[in-house]
C-alpha positions as CSV (number, residue, x, y, z in Angstrom):
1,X,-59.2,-36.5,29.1
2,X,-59.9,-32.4,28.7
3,X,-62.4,-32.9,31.2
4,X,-60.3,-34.7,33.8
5,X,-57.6,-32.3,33.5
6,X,-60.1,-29.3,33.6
7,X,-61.0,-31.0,36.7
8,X,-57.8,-30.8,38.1
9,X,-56.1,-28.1,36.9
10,X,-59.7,-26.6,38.9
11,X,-58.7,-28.0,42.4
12,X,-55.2,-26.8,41.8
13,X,-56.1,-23.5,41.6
14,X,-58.4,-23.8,44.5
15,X,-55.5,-25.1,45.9
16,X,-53.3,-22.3,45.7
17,X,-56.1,-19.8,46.8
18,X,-56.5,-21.5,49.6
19,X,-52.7,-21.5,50.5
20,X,-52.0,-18.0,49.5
21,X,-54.6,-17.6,52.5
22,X,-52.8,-19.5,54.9
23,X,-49.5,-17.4,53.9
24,X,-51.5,-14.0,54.6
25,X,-53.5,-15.0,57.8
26,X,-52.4,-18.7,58.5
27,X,-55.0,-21.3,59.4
28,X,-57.8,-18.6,59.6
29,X,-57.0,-16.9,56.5
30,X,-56.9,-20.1,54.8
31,X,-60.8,-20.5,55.8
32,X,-61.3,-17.3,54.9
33,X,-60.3,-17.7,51.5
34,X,-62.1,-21.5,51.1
35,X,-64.9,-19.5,51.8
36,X,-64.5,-16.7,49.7
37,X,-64.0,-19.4,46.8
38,X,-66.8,-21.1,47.6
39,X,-68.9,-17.5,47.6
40,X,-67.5,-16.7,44.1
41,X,-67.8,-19.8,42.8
42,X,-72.2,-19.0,43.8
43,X,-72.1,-15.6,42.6
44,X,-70.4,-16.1,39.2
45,X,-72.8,-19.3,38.8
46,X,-76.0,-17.0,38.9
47,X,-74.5,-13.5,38.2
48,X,-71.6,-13.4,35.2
49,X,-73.8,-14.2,32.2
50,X,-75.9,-10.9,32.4
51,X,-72.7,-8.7,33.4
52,X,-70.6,-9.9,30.5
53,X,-73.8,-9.5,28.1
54,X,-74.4,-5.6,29.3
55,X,-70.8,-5.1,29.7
56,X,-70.3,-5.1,26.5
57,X,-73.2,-4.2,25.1
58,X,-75.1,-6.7,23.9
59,X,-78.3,-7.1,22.5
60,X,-80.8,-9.5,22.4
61,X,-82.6,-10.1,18.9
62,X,-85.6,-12.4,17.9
63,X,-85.8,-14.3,14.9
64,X,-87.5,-11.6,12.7
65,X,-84.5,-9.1,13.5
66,X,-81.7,-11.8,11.6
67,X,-83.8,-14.9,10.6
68,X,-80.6,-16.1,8.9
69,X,-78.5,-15.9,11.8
70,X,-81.0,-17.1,14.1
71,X,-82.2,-19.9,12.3
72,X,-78.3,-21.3,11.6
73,X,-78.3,-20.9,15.7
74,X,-81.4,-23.1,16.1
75,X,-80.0,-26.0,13.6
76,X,-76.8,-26.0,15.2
77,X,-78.6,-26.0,18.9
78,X,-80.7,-28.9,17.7
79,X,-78.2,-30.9,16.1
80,X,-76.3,-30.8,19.8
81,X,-79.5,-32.0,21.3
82,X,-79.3,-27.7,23.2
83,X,-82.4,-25.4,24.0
84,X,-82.3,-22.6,22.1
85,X,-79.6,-20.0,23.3
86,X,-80.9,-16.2,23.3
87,X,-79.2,-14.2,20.9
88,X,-77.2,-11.6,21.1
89,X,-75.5,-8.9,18.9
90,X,-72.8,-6.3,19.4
91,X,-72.1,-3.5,17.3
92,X,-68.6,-3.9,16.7
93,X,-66.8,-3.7,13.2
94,X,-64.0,-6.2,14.8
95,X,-65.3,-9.9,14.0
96,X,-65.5,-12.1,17.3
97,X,-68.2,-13.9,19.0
98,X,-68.5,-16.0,22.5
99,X,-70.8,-17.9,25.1
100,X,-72.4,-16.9,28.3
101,X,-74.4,-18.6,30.7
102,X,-74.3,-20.8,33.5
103,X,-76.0,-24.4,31.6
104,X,-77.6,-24.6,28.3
105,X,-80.9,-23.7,29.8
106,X,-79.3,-20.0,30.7
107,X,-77.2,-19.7,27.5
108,X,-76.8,-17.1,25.5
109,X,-74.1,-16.5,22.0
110,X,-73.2,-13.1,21.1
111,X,-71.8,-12.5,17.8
112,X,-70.5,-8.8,16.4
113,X,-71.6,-7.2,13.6
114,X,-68.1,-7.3,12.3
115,X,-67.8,-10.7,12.2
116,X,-71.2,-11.1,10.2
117,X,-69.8,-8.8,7.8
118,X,-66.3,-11.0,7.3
119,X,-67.8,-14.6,7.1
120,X,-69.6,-16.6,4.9
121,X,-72.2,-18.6,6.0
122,X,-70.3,-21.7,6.4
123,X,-67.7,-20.7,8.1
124,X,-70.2,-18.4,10.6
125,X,-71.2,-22.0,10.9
126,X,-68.2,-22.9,12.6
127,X,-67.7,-20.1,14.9
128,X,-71.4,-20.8,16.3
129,X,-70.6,-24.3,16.3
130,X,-67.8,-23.9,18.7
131,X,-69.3,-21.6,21.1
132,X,-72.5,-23.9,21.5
133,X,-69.7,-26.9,22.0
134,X,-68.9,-24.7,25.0
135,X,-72.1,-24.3,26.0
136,X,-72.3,-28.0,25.5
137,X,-69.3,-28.8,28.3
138,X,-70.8,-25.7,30.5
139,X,-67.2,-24.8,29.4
140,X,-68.6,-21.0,30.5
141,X,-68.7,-21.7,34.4
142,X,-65.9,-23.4,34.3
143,X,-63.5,-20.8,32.7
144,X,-65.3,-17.9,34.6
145,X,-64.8,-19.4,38.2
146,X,-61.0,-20.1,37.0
147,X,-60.7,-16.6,36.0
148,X,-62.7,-15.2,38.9
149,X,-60.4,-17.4,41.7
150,X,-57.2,-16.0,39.6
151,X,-57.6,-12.6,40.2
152,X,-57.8,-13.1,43.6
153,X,-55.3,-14.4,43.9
154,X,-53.1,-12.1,42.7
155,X,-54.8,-9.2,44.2
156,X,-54.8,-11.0,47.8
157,X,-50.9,-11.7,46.5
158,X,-50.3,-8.3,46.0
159,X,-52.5,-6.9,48.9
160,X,-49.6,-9.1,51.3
161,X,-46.7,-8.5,49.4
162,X,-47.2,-4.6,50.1
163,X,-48.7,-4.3,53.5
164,X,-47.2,-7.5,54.8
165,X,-48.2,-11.3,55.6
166,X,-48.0,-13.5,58.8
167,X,-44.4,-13.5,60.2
168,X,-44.9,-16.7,62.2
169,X,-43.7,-19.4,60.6
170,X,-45.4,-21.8,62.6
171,X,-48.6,-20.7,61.2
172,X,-48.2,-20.4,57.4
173,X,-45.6,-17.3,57.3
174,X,-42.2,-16.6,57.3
175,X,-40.1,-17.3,53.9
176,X,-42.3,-20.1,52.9
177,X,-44.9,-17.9,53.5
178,X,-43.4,-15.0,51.0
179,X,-42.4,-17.3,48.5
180,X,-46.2,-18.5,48.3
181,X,-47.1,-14.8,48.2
182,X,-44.9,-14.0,45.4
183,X,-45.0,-17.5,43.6
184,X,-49.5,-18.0,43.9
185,X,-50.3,-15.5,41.1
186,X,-47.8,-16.5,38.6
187,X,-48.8,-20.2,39.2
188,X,-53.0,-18.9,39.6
189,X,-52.5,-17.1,35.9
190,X,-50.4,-20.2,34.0
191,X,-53.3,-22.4,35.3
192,X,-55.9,-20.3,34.0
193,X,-54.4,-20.5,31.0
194,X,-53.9,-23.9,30.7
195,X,-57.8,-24.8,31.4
196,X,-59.0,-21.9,28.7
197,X,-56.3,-23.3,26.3
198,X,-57.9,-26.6,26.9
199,X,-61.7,-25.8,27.0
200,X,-60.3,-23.8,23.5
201,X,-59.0,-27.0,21.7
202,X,-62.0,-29.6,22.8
203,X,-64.6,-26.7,21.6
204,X,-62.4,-26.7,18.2
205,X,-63.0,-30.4,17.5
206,X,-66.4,-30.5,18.8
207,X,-67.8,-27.5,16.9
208,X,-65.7,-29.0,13.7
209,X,-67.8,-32.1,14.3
210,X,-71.2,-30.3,14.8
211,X,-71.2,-27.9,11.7
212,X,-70.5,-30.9,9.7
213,X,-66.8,-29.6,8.5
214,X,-63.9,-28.5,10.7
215,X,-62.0,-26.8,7.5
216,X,-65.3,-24.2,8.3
217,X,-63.6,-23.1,11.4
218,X,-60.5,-23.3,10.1
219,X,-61.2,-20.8,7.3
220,X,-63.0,-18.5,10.3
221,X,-60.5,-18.6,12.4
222,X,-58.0,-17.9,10.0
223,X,-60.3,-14.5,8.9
224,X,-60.2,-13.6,12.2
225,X,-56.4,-13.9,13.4
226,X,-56.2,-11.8,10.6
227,X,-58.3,-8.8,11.7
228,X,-57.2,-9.5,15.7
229,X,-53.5,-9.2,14.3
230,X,-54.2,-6.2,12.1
231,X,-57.3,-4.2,13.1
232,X,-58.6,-1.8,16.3
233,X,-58.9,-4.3,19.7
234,X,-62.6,-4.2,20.8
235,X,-63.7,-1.2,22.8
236,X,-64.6,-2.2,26.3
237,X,-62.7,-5.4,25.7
238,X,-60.9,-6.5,29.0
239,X,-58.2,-8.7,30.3
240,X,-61.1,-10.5,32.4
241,X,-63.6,-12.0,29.7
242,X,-60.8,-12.1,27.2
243,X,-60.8,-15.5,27.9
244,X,-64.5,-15.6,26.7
245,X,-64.0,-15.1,22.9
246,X,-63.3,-17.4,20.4
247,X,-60.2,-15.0,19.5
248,X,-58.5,-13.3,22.2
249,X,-58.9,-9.8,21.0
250,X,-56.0,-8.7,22.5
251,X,-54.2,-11.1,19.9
252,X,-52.6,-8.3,18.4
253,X,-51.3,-6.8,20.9
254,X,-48.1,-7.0,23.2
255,X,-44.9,-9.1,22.1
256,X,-44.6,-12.7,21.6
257,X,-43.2,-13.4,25.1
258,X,-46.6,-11.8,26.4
259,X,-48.8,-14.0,23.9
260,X,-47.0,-16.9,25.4
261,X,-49.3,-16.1,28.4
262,X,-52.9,-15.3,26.6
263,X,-55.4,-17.3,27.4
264,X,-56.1,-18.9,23.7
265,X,-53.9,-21.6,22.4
266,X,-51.8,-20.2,18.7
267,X,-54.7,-20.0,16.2
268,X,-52.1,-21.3,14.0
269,X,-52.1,-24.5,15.9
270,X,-55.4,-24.9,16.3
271,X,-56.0,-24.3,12.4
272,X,-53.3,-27.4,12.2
273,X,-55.4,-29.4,14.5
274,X,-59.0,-28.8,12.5
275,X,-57.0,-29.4,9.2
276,X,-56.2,-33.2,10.9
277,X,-59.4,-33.8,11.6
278,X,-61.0,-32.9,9.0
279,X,-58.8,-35.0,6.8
280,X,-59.5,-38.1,9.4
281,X,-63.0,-37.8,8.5
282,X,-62.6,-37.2,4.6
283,X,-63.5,-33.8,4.2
């Protein structure tokens, strides 16, 4: 079910990049913009894994550098039948961790030194458990081409709205035209949204499953709300890969109406969901 509404939630943002073209520059700029999709969709295929990785720093580490850490990684990779990620660490006191790669073969998980401070073993357990679930549903790709087609939407959006669209309205301008114009990167950035939220909540229940007990995650995630809520936001965090963690590390900032938009479902719900399934399993 998350799948098939990944799926379409993924055309419908397609969709809307591809009208937001036609409003601009009509049935050529809708090409134009199919293309440019199509172009993005390639580059962040083979390209946004290592960016995101030296972006923010990350480094790689072998077994002998944190054979506990490693070694959890390789159980938990060969429980869900996955090669073995590369490993990465970030020296960050604020605890958070995500996924990059394109497929499990090209996977990495990059944890910060914060959050191997502030968890226990089991409940590091859970954290990794979730982010090799996303490796798992190449959950990655996906929320990196959504995020990728987003923003340009809004910044072909905005490049129209000030220096002006098509005024034809035979050919995809006029007010229908402005309304998509004005309308595309509100509707681009809910969808977004709505596929991380949902990649968020099937990476919940299938890293509850693979660590052996959702409460783990549960008691993680609650740790880290915590410090997102009440510590420093990450330095070099952006608004880009936020989408990437397995807390939003902007969760502490801006006001409720503005978390109504982040890309993370409310960790508090999520904690309720884990809680349910554990107790549908007996733990």
């Amino acid at each position: 079910m998350n799948t098939m509404k990944t799926l379409l939630l993924m055309a419908l943002l397609t969709g809307i990049m591809v009208a937001v073209g036609g409003a601009v520059g009509g049935s050529s700029g809708a090409s134009l913009m199919l293309v440019i999709s199509l172009a993005m969709n390639f580059g962040t295929y083979w390209f946004s894994a290592p960016m995101v990785l030296r972006s923010y720093g990350a480094q790689e580490i072998a077994r002998e550098d944190a054979p506990e850490l490693y070694g959890l990684i390789e159980n938990l990779a060969q429980r869900a039948n996955l090669p073995m990620p590369t490993v990465a660490v970030i020296e960050s006191d604020v605890p958070n961790a995500f996924a990059t790669g394109r497929n499990p073969e090209h996977a990495a998980v990059a944890v910060t030194t914060g959050i191997l401070r502030v968890l226990n073993y089991e409940e590091l357990s859970g954290v990794l458990a979730h982010e090799l679930t996303h490796v798992k549903n190449r959950d990655i790709l996906t929320s990196s081409i959504a995020a990728a087609i987003a923003g340009v939407i809004s910044w072909t959006a905005q490049m129209a709205f000030f220096f002006g669209g098509r005024s034809d309205d035979d050919d995809g301008g006029g007010l229908g035209g402005l309304v998509t114009i004005l309308l595309a990167p509100i509707a681009a950035g809910l969808i977004q949204m709505a596929i991380s939220r949902s990649r968020e909540y099937a990476a919940d229940e299938g890293g509850g499953d693979l660590c052996g007990n959702p409460r783990y995650l549960a008691k993680a995630l609650e740790k880290l709300d915590y410090y997102a809520k009440h510590g420093d936001v990450m330095q070099d965090a952006t608004p880009a890969t936020a989408h990437m963690f397995i807390i939003n590390p902007f969760e502490g900032v801006g006001s409720k109406i503005a978390n109504l938009y982040s890309t993370h479902p409310a960790t508090e719900d999520r904690i309720a969901r884990l809680n349910e399934q554990a107790r549908r399993i007996g733990r």
